[in-house]
N, C-alpha and C positions, 0 to 999 in steps of 0.2 A: 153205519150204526155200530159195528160190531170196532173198527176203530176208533167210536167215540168212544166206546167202553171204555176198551184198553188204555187212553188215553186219562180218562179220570179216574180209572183205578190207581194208573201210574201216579199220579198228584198225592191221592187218596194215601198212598204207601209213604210218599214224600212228607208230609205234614206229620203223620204217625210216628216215624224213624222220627222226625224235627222234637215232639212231645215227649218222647222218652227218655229220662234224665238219663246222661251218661252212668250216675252209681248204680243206676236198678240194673243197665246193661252190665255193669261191672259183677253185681249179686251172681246177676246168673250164669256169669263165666267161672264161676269156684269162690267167692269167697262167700264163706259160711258165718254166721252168729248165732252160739249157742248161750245157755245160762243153764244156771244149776244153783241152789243153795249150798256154800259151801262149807258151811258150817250147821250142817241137816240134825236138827233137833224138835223139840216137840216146842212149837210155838206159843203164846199166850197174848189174850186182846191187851194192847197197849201198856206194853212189859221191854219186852227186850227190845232190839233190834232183828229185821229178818232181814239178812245179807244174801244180795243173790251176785255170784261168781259171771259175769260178763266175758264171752271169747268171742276174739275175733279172728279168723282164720283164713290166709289166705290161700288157696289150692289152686290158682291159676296159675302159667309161667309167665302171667305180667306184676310188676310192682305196685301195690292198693296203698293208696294214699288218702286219709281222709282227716278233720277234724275235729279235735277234741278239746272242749271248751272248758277252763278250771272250773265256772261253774257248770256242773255235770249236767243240770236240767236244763241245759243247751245243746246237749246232747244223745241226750239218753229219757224215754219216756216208757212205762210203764202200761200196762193194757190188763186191768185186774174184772173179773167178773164172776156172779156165781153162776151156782152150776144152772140155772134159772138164765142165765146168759145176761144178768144184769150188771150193768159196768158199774165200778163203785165209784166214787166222787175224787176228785183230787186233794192232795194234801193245801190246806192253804198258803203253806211255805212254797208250796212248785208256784201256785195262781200270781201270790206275791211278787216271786222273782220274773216270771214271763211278762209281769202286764207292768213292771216300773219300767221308765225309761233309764239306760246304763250301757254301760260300753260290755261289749262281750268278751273275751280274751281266752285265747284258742292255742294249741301247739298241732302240727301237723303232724301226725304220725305215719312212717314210712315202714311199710311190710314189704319183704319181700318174699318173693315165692316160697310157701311151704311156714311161714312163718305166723306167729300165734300173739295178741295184746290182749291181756285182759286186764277187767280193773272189777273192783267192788262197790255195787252201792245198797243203799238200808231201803228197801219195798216205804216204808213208815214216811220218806222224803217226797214221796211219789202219789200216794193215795191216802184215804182215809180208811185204817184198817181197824174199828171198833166195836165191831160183831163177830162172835166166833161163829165160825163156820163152815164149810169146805170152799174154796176159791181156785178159780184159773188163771195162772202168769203165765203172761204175755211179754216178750220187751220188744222195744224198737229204738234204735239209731238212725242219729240225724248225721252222715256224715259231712253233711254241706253246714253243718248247726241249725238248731230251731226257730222256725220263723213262721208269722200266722200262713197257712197253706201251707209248709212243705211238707214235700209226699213221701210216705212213709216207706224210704229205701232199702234199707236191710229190716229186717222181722223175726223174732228169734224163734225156735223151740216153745211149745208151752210145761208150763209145770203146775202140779197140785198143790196145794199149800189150804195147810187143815188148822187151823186158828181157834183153840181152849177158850174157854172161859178166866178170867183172872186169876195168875196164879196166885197159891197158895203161901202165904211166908211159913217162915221155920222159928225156930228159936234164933231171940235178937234180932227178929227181923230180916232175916238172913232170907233170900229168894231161893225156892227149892227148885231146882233142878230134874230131867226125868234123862235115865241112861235110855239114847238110844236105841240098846241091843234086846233089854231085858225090859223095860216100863219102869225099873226102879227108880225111886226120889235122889236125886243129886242135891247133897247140901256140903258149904264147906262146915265141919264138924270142928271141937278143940282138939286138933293134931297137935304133936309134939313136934319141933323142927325135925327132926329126923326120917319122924313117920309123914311128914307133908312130904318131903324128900323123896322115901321110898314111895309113897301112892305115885306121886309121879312119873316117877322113872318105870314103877311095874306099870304105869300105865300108858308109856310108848311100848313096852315091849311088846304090849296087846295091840299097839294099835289103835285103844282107845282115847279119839283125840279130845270128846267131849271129859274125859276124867283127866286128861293130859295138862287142859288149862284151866282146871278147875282151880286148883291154888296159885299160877302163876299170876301174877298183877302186871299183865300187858301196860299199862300205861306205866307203869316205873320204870319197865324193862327197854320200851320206845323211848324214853326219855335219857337213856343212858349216854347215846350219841349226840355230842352238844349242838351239831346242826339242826338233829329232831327236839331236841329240848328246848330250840329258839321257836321253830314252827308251832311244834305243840304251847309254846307259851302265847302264841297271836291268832291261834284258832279258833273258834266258835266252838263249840257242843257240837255241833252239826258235821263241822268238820276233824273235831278232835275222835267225834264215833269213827267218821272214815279213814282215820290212823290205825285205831288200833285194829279192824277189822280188816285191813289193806297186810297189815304187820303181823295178824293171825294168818292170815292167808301166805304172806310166804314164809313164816314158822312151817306150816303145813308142807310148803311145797319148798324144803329146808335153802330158798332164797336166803335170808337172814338168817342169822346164829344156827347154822348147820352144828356146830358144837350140841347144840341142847337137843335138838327133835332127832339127831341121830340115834338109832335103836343099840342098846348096850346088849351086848349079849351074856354077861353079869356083870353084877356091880356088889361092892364091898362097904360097909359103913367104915368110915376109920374116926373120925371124930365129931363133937356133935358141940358148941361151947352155945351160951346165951343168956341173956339176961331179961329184965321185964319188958325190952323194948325192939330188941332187935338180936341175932343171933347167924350163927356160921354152921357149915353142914359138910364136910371134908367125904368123899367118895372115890374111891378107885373103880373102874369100869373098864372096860374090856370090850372090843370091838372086833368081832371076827371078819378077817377079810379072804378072800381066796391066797391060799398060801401062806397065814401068818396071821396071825394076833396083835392087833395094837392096844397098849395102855395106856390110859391120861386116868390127871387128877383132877377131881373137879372139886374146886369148895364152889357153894350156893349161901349166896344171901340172903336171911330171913327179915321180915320186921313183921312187927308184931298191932295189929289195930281190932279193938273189939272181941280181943279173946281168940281173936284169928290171926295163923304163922300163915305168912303166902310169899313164893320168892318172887324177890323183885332185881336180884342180880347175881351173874354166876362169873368164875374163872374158870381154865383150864391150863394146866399143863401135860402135856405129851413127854410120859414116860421109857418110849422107846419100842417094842414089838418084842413076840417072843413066839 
């Protein structure tokens, strides 16, 4: 008896080991999935986009290899509920693309040890977000891609996500904004080229990334490289948000134009020229590094739409150290 046990225990263990995907066993040798909003502001029902920052981490000493599908909703899913524990519905763009028939198209991504992917996608793609409320984010990744039944391998972190009422417009229609730090109204105002100039720059020096991009015109600024200005020209809406949100995020994280998000440690007006339609903004800056001081010139390029100056391109030249 006691060796039949043993014997269908043994089996019992066999069939079990057999059942469990190799990535859940890979999950739980170190590699980690976190998320975060990465550009944390005060949300509003069916207004902006809410971008949540997607990591994938690997802390094992083996190499994690998984798939990642161009379109994302074959790879990445959402888990939204209130505080009621009630799940909210899907967006009918994710229902759409799950239930046509179509080819998937995937790149494999190779991590090795110690090493980090992330990407960005819009919560809005994912669910139906139009009740404000308090809500719980959840994500999950398919690293095999999404198919009816497959089992939910990696599972991220949860997050709060606190959803207004409709915002408010400003003058011209202009959508107001709330400063993270303080609850104050964020609107772009009639700045002078100059003074859009200096708001921004005093406001990397803070730190303040939601005042930082407040006058910048991310899609001008993506559009400057003609390989992005071919994509951005064959995009969707859907896919042109996850440009310039992808393009915020390594501004932040000075991936891209490390020139601009780098912190001046002062800066000079030196000229300011313009006319009704578009206009230039000349600055010397000054960058302290251990041991020595470096100098560039920056002119910034203005245009001008609806009574609003916002840059949409910059130069620099490197004046030498001092």
């Amino acid at each position: 008896m006691n060796n039949s046990y043993r014997f269908w225990a043994a089996v019992f263990l066999v069939i079990l080991c057999a059942l469990v995907p190799p990535r859940a066993a890979a999950a739980e040798a170190g590699i980690e999935f976190n998320i975060r909003f990465f550009d944390r502001r005060i949300y509003y029902v069916e207004t902006d986009p809410v971008y949540v920052q997607i990591t994938i981490t690997n802390n094992s000493p083996a190499t994690y290899r998984f798939k990642l599908a161009e379109e994302r909703a074959f790879s990445v899913d959402f888990d939204i509920r209130t505080v009621t524990n009630r799940p909210l519905e899907a967006a009918d763009s994710l229902i759409r693309k799950r239930t046509q028939y179509q080819q998937v198209f995937f790149r494999e991504i190779v991590m090795e040890s110690g090493e980090s992917f992330s990407f960005v996608e819009d919560l809005r793609d994912y669910v139906n977000l139009k009740q404000p409320g308090s809500y719980v984010v959840q994500a999950k990744v398919y690293p095999e891609l999404y198919r009816a039944g497959t089992p939910q391998t990696l599972v991220s972190n949860r997050l709060n996500l606190n959803l207004r009422p409709p915002v408010i417009t400003g003058p011209d229609n202009i959508p107001l904004e709330m400063d993270v730090a303080t609850g104050a109204v964020l609107v772009r105002e009639r700045l002078a080229p100059d003074q859009v100039v200096e708001y921004m720059l005093t406001a990397r020096q803070k730190s303040q990334w939601e005042k930082f991009f407040l006058y910048l015109d991310l899609p001008a600024m993506l559009s400057r490289d003609p390989f992005q200005s071919r994509i951005w020209l064959t995009e969707s809406e859907e896919g042109r948000r996850r440009m310039v949100a992808e393009y915020r995020l390594r501004l932040q994280n000075s991936v891209d134009d490390g020139d601009i998000s780098v912190i001046p440690t002062e800066f000079v007006m030196e000229q300011t020229r313009y006319n009704n339609y578009e206009g230039t903004v000349t600055v010397l800056e000054k960058f302290r590094y251990s041991g020595f001081t470096e100098i560039r010139r920056y002119v910034y390029y203005l245009e001008q739409k609806d009574n609003i100056w916002t840059i949409v391109n910059y130069s620099v030249t490197k004046l030498g150290t001092e």
